[in-house]
C-alpha positions, 0 to 999 in steps of 0.5 A, spaced: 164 914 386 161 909 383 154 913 380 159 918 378 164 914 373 157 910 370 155 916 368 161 919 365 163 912 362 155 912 359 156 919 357 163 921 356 167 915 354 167 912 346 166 906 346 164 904 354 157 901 354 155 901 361 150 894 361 150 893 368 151 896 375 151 893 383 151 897 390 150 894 396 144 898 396 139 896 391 135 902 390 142 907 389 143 902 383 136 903 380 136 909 380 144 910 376 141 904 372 134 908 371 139 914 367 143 909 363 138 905 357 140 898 356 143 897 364 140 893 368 142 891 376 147 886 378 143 881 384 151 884 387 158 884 385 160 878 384 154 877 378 157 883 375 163 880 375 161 873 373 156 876 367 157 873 360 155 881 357 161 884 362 167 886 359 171 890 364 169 892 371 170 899 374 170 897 382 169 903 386 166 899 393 168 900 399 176 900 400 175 893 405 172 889 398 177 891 392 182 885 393 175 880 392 173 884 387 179 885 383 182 877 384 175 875 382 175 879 375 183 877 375 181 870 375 176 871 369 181 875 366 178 880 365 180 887 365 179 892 372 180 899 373 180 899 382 178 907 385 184 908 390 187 905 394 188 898 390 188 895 397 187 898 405 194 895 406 201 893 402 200 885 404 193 886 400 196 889 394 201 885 394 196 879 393 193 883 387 200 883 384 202 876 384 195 874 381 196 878 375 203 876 374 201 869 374 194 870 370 198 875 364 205 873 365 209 878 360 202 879 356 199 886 357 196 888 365 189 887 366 189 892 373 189 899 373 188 904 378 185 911 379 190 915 381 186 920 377 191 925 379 195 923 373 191 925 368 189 932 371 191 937 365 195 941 372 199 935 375 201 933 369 203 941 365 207 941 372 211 934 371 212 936 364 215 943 367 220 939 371 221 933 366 224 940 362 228 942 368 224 948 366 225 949 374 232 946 375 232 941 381 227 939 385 228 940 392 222 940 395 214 939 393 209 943 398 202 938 397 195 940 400 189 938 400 183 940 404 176 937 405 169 940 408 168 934 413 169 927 412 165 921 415 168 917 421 175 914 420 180 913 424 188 917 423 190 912 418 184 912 414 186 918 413 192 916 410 190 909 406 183 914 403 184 921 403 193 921 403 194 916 398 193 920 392 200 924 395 204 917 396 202 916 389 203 923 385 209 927 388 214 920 386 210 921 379 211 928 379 219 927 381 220 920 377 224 918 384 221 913 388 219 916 395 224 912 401 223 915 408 217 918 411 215 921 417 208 923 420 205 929 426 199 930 428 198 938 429 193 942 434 187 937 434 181 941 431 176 942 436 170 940 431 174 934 429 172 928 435 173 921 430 181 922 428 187 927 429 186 932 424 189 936 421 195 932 419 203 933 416 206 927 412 214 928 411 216 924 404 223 924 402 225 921 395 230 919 393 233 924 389 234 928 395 227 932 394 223 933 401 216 934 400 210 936 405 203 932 406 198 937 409 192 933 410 186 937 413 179 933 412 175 937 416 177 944 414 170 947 413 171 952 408 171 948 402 174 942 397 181 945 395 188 941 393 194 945 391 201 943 389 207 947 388 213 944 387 220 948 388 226 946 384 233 950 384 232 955 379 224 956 379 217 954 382 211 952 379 204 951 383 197 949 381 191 954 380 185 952 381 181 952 375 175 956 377 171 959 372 167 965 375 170 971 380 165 974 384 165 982 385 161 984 391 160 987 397 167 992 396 171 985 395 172 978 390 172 972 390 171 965 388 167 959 390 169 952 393 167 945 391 163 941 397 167 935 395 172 933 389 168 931 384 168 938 381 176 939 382 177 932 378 171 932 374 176 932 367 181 928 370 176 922 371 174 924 364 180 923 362 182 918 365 176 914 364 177 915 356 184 912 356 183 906 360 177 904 354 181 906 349 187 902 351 182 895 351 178 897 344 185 898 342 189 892 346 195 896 348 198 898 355 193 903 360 197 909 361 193 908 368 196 907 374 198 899 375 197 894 380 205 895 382 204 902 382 198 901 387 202 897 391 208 903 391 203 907 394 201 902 400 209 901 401 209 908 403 202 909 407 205 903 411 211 907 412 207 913 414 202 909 419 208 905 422 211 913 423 204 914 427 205 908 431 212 911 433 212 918 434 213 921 428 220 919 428 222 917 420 221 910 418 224 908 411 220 905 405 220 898 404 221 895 397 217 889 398 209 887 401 212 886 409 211 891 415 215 897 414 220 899 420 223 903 423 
């Protein structure tokens, strides 16, 4: 993740100068320096931070590390884009929350979040169809995303790393926040040893609205996301945007990626893009914010709560503690 968003700010962003990169792994950062003239490697991540040239930070570590990270820059004052999820737990965001709130007071936001499914030209053609009322009232939302293997993880890294995007872009696409939630596991697949897989996640928002969360991170055939969202008079859902159709062998066809990055490339471009241009021009980031991060997590804990409990449905809290039943 990191190696990927220093090379789209170096080469598709106005505006960004990468001047220097840090990795648990030395050599990995050499080699993303290596491509980007100018840039040099940090000795680790808080001299990055700390460095007098560095302006912004863009933290796409492992997930345990972001709190560190994003309080360290909020103490320099200095603005951070965090990759999803803001922070592994609620209490963790919440945290993140409270320290920008003391550092900005009602100035402009220092943190945004990766949420990069805002800006994906299909998500957001699909929220401007029900922000119309092109397809009446919303009654439910169908969200899947599947991936061809995973690394070892656990069911609720599954929810905290793979299912966050959901938790964060079905209230986007509704404009309702989502309230109760409840979680299954299905038939367990029989290459899958680590953690259930696949799974379904029930979300209900508060405009009534039911949505579907299948989660199959394991599911070999390719990196593939769908949405549809059904409302009263009409339904809209994703296309994948494939560029070549193969005919062959008396059939046709596409491809798949083998991971997100071909999906969600022009949204990590736009994304990328709005998050500099809101600094060079000091206005508000149309990114996800710190609180927006942290109603995510809300949901995630809610969702791990119902795991905990037999899938029966647990309501969302509106604060930072522990969701009940």
């Amino acid at each position: 993740m990191g190696a990927d968003h220093a090379r789209i700010l170096h080469r598709d962003v106005p505006h960004a100068d990468v001047v220097m990169v840090a990795d648990v792994d030395r050599n990995r950062a050499q080699a993303v320096a290596d491509g980007i003239p100018g840039c040099r490697v940090a000795s680790d991540a808080r001299a990055l931070i700390d460095a007098d040239e560095v302006d912004a930070v863009l933290v796409a570590s492992s997930d345990a590390t972001h709190v560190e990270y994003v309080l360290a820059c909020l103490d320099l004052r200095k603005p951070v884009l965090c990759e999803k999820p803001l922070a592994p737990t609620a209490a963790e965001c919440a945290q993140i929350v409270a320290a920008e709130d003391a550092v900005v007071g009602g100035g402009l936001p220092l943190v945004s979040v990766g949420f990069m499914r805002r800006f994906d030209p299909g998500y957001v053609e699909l929220k401007g169809l029900v922000d119309d009322g092109a397809l009446g009232v919303p009654v439910m939302v169908h969200s899947v995303g599947r991936g061809v293997s995973a690394p070892a993880g656990t069911d609720e890294l599954t929810v905290t790393g793979s299912a966050i995007h959901d938790l964060d872009i079905v209230p986007w696409l509704l404009s309702s926040p989502v309230v109760e939630v409840s979680w299954h596991a299905a038939r367990q697949s029989p290459e899958v040893a680590d953690r259930r897989d696949p799974q379904l996640m029930l979300l209900r928002t508060a405009n009534g609205a039911l949505t579907t969360v299948d989660i199959f991170l394991n599911a070999r055939y390719g990196y593939d996301t769908r949405c549809e969202v059904v409302g009263s008079m009409a339904s809209a859902s994703l296309t994948e945007p494939h560029r070549v159709i193969r005919d062959e062998g008396l059939g046709r066809g596409h491809g798949y990626g083998s991971d997100w990055r071909p999906r969600f490339a022009e949204a990590y471009r736009l994304q990328n893009r709005a998050w500099v241009e809101s600094l060079v021009s000091g206005t508000v980031t149309p990114l996800a914010t710190a609180r927006d991060g942290l109603q995510a997590a809300l949901v995630a804990d809610a969702v791990i709560a119902s795991m905990h409990a037999d899938g029966g449905f647990v309501r969302v809290r509106a604060d930072a503690g522990v969701a009940g039943p």
